[in-house]
C-alpha positions as CSV (number, residue, x, y, z in Angstrom):
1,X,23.6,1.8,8.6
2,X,19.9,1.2,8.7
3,X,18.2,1.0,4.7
4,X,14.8,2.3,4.5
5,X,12.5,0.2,3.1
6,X,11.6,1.1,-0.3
7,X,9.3,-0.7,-3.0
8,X,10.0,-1.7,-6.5
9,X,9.1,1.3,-8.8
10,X,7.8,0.5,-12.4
11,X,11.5,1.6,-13.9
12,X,13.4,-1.7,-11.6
13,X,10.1,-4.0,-12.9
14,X,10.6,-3.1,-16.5
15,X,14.7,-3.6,-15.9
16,X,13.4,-7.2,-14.6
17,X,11.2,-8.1,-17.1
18,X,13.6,-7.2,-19.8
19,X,16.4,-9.3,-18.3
20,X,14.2,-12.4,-17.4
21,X,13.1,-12.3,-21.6
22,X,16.8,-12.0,-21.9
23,X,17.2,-14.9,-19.8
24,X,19.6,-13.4,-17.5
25,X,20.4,-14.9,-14.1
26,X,18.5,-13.6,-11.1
27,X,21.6,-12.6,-9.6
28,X,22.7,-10.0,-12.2
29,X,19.2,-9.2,-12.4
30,X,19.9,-8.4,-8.6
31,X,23.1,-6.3,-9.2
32,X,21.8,-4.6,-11.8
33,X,18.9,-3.0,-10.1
34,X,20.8,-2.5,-7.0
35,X,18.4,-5.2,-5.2
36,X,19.0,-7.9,-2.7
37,X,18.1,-10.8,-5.2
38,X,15.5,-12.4,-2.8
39,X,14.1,-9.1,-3.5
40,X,14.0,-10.0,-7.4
41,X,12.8,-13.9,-6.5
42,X,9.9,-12.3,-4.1
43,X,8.7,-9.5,-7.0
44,X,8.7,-12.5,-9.5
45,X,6.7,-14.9,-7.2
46,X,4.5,-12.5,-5.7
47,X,3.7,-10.6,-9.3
48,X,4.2,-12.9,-12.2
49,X,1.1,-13.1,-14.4
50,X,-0.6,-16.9,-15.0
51,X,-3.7,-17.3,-16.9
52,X,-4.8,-20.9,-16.8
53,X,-6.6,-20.3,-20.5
54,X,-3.1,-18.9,-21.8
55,X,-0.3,-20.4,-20.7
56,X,1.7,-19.4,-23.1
57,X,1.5,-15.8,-21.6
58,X,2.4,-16.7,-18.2
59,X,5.4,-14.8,-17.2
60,X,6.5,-11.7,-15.9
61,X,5.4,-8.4,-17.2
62,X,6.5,-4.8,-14.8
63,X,3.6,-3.2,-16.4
64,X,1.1,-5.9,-14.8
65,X,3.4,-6.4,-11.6
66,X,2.9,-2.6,-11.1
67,X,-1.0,-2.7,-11.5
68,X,-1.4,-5.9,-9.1
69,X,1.4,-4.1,-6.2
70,X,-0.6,-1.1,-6.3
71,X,-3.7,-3.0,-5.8
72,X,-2.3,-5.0,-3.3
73,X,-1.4,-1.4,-1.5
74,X,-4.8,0.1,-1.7
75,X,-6.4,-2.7,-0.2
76,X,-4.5,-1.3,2.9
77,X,-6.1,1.5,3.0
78,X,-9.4,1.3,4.0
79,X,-10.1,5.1,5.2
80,X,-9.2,5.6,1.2
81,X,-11.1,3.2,-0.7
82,X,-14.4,3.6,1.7
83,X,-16.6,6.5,1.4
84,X,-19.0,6.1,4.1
85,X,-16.4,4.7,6.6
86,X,-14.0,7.9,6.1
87,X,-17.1,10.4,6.0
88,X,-17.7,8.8,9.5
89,X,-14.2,8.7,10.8
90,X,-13.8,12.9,9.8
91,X,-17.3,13.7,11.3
92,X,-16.6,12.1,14.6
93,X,-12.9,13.6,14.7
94,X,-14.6,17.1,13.6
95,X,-16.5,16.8,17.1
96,X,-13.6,15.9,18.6
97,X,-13.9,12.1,19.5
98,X,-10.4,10.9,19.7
99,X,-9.1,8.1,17.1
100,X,-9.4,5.4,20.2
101,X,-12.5,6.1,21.0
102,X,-13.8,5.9,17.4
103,X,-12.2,3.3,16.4
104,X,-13.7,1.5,19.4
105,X,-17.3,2.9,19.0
106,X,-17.3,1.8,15.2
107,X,-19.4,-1.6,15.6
108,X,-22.3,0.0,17.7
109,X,-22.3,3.1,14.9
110,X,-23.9,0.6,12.5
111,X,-20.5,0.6,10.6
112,X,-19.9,-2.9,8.4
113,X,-16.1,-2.1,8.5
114,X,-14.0,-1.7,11.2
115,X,-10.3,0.2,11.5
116,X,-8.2,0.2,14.4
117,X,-7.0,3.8,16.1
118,X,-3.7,3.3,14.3
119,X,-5.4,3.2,10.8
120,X,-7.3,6.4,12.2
121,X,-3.9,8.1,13.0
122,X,-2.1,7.0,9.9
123,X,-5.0,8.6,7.8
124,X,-4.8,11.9,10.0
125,X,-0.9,12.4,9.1
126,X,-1.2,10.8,5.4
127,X,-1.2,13.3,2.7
128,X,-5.6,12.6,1.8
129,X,-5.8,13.6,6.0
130,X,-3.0,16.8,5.9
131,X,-5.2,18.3,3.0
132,X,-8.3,18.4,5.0
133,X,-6.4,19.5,8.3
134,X,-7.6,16.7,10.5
135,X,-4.7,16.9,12.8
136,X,-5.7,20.2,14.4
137,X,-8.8,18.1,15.6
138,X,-6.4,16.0,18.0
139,X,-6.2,16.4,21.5
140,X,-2.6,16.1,21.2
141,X,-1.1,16.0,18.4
142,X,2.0,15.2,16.4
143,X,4.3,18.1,14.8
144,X,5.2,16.5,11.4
């Protein structure tokens, strides 16, 4: 049986800040949540908070893990965080360019960020893209 992969939510990081001020063994930690516990290890590595003025704060708060995993996430999405570089994407799909040959005409349209045709196509079938109906500009397109 395959497992989908599916990110901590704010609920399992609270559960493991809780037990780590608890002092609780990564392992239970693990069980409890329902996570592998190199899961738990990787989440407090990746997200712990350190502040070289404070130490005395360093640790683990879900709160703060939450904030810096979405962060982490939205830099991913380029199409979402940039204005000009989505505007551009949407006008050239509207006049039916396909994502390849946008994605590939991006450094000669004066565009200081560049996406590959996959980010394009990601963007088109995301939730942002379904609302504006940029599929139906597609050649071919998906059924989703």
């Amino acid at each position: 049986m395959e497992l989908a992969h599916t990110e901590l939510d704010l609920r399992e990081r609270r559960a493991i800040e809780d037990m780590l001020h608890a002092k609780v063994p990564v392992n239970e930690i693990a069980a409890t949540i329902g996570r592998h516990r190199s899961t738990v290890y990787r989440e407090i590595k990746r997200n712990g908070f350190e502040d070289d003025e404070l130490p005395e704060l360093n640790g683990y708060y879900g709160v703060t893990a939450q904030r810096t995993a979405d962060a982490r996430r939205a830099r991913r999405r380029k199409l979402i965080r940039l204005d000009d570089l989505r505007a551009h994407v949407i006008a050239q799909l509207r006049i039916g360019w396909t994502p390849e040959q946008i994605a590939g005409r991006l450094g000669f349209d004066d565009q200081p960020v560049r996406v590959s045709h996959e980010t394009i196509y990601a963007y088109v079938y995301s939730a942002e893209g379904q609302s504006e109906q940029l599929a139906r500009h597609l050649p071919r397109r998906n059924s989703r």
